[in-house]
C-alpha positions as CSV (number, residue, x, y, z in Angstrom):
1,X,8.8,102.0,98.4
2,X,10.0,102.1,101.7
3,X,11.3,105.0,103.7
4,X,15.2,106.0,103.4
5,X,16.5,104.3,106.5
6,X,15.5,100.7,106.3
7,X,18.0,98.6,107.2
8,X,17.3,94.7,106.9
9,X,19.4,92.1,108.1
10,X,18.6,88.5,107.0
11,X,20.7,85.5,107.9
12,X,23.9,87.4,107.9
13,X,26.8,85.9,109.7
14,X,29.3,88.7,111.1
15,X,33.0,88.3,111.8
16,X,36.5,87.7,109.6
17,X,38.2,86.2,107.3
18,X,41.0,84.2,108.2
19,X,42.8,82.7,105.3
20,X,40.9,80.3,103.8
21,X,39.0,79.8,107.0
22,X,35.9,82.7,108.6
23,X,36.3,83.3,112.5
24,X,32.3,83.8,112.8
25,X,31.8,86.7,115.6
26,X,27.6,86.5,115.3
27,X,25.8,83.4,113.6
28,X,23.6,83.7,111.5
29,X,20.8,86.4,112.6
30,X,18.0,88.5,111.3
31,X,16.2,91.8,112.0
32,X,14.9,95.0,110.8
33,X,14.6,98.8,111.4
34,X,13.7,101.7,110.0
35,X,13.9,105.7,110.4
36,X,12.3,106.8,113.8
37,X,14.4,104.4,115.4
38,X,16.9,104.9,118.3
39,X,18.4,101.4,119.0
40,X,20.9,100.6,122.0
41,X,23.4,97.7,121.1
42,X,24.2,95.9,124.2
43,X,26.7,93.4,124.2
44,X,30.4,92.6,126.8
45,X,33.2,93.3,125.7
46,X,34.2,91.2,122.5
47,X,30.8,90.3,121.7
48,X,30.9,91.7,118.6
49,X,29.1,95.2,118.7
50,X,32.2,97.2,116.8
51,X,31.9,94.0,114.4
52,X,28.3,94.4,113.6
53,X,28.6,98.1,112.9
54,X,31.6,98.1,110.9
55,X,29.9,95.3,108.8
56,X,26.6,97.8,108.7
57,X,28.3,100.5,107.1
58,X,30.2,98.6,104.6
59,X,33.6,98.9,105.9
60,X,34.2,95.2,106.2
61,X,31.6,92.2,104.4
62,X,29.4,89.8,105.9
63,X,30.3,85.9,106.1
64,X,27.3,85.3,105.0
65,X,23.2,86.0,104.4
66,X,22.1,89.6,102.9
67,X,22.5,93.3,104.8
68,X,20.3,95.5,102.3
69,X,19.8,98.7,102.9
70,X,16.6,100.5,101.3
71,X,16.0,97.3,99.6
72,X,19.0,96.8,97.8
73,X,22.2,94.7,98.9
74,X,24.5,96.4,100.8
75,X,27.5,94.8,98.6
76,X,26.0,96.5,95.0
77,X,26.5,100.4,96.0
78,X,29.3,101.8,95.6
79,X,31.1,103.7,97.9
80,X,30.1,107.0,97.2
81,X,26.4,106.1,97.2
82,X,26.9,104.0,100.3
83,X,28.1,107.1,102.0
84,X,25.3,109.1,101.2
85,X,23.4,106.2,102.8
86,X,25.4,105.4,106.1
87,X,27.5,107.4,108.7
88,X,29.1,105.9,111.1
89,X,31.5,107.4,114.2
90,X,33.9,104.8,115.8
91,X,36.1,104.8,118.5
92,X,39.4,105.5,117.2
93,X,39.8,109.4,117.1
94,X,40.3,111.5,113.7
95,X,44.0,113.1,113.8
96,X,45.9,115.1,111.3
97,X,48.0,118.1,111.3
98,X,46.2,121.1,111.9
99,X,42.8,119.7,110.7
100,X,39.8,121.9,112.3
101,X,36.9,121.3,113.7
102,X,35.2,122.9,110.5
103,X,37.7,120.4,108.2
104,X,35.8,117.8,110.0
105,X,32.4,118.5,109.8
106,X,33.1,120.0,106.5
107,X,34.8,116.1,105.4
108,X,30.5,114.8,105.7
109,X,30.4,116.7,102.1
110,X,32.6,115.1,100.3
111,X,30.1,112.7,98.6
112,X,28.7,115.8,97.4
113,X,31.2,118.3,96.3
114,X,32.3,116.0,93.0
115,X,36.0,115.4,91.9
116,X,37.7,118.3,92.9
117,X,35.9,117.9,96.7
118,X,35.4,122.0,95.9
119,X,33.2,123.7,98.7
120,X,30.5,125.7,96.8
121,X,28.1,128.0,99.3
122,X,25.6,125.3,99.3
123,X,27.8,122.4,100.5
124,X,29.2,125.4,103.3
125,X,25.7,126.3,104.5
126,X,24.6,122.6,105.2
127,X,28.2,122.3,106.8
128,X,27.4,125.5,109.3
129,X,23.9,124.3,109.7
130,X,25.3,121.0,111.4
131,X,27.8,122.5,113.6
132,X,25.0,124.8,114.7
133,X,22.8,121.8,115.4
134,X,25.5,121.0,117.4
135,X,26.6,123.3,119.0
136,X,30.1,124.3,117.9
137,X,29.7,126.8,115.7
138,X,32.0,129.0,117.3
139,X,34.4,126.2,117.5
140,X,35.1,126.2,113.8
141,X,38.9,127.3,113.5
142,X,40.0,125.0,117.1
143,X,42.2,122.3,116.0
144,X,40.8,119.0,116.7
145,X,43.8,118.2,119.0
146,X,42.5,120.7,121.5
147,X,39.0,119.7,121.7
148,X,37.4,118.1,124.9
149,X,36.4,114.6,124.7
150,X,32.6,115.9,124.5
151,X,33.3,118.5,121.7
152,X,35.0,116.0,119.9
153,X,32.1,113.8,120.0
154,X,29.6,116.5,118.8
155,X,32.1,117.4,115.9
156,X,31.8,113.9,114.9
157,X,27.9,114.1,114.8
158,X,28.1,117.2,113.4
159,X,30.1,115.2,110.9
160,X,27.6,112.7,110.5
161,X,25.1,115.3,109.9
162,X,26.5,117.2,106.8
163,X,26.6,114.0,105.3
164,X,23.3,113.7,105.5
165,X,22.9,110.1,105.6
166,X,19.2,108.3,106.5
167,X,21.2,106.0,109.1
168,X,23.6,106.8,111.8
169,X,25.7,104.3,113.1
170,X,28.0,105.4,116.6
171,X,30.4,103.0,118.1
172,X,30.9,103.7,121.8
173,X,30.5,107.4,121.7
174,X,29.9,107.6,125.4
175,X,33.1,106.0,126.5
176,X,35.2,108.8,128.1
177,X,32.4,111.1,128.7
178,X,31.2,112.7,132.2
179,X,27.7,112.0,133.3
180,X,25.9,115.1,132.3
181,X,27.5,114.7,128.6
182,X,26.6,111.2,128.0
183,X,22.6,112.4,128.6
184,X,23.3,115.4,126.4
185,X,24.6,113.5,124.1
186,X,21.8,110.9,124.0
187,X,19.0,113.3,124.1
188,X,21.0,114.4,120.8
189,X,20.7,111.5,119.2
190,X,16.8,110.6,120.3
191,X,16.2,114.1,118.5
192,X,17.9,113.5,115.6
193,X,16.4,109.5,115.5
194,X,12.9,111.2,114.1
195,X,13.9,111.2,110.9
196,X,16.7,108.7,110.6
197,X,17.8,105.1,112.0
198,X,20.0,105.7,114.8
199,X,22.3,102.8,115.9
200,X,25.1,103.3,118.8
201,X,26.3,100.6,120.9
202,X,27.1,101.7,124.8
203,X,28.1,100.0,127.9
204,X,25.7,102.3,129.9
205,X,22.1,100.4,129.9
206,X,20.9,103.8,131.7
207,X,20.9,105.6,128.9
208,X,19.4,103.1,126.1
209,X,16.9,102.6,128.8
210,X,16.2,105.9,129.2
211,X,16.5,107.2,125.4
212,X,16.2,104.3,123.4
213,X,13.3,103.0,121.9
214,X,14.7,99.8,120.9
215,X,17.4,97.0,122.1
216,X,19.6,95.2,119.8
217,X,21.4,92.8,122.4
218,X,24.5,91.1,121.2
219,X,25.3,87.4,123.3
220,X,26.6,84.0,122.8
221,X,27.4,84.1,119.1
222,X,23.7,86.2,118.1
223,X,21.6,89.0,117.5
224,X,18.3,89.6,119.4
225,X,16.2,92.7,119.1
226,X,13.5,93.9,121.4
227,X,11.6,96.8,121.4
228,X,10.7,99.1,124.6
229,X,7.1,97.7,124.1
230,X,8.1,94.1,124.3
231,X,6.7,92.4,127.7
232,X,10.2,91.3,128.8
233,X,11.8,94.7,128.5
234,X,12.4,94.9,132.0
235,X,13.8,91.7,132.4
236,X,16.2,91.7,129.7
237,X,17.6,94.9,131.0
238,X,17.1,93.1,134.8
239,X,19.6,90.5,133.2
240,X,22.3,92.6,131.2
241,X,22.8,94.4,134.3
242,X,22.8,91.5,136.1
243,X,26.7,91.2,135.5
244,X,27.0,90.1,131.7
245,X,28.1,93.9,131.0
């Protein structure tokens, strides 16, 4: 029985369906990881990083090859059990009229609360408990429309929290961030990588350096992992920063 948080990828192709015809993003690759890791996805624009972590959390299907999360196939949960699995924060921001910053924390629950998505004190406490992990408890009534770029980030985390999911999955979440908050943020996420699988793709090779205890680099069509062990660390990072980023 493995522990909640394995993710296995074997053979999968990653891209889109065009028609009749797949536009193939990453060929055919393999790798594993489990809870405890913290893995920095390194790729250029275009490579296919939002690709590959959109096809992780089950928002879009492989080509080809098996994802299988916890030993079973990604494609055979269904959505509410995949979502107790996976959380994932992309790029594009969360808007809606007058939705809080407690509406969206509190929306991690909703694989929880049943039909009527009813908030019972059990499903509010875990809720709290993540904004508090996060820091923005007091926070809770601001609409997300006024939050900072960083606060916005941490509501999503918090988010991802209250959903309590074995595997995290962030998509740029450093992007528009000052200095200061993009190491805050990452000493967040090494934190909370004890006791899941933390995957988030960033531009900054600083900070998965720094943080990360695994490299998932995305080039030429494929997927290579390395971990901060490997004898060639340095000179893979030597090389990404050599101008491919």
């Amino acid at each position: 029985m493995v522990r909640p948080g394995h993710i296995q990828v074997i053979g999968a192709s990653f891209g889109y369906h065009k028609g009749s015809m797949n536009s193939v993003v990453i060929d055919a690759s393999s790798f594993e990881c489990d809870a405890g890791d913290f893995i920095g996805i390194a790729g250029s624009n275009g490579s296919g990083k939002s690709t590959l972590l959109r096809t992780l959390c089950g928002l879009q299907a492989s080509l080809n090859g098996k994802i299988l999360i916890d030993d079973k196939e990604l494609s055979s949960y269904s959505a509410v059990d995949l979502s107790k699995k996976i959380s994932i924060v992309l790029t594009e921001k969360i808007t809606g009229f007058n939705l809080t910053c407690f509406d969206a924390v509190a929306a991690g629950q909703m694989p929880y609360t049943g039909l009527l998505n009813k908030l019972e004190k059990q499903h509010i406490d875990i809720i709290c408990e993540a904004m508090r992990i996060c820091g923005i408890e007091n926070f809770s009534d601001k609409p997300l429309s006024e939050l900072s770029d960083g606060m916005f980030q941490k509501t999503m985390i918090a988010k991802c929290l209250a959903q309590q999911t074995p595997v995290m999955l962030l998509d740029e979440p450093t992007a528009f961030l000052d200095y200061a908050s993009k190491h805050e943020l990452f000493i967040q996420l090494k934190t909370l990588s004890g006791h899941k699988c933390v995957m988030v793709s960033s531009h900054d090779l600083d900070l998965i350096r720094k943080y990360c205890n695994k490299l998932l680099v995305v080039k030429n069509s494929t997927l290579q992992l390395y971990s901060n062990s490997h004898e060639s660390w340095h000179s893979v990072f030597t090389g990404l920063s050599g101008g491919y980023l």
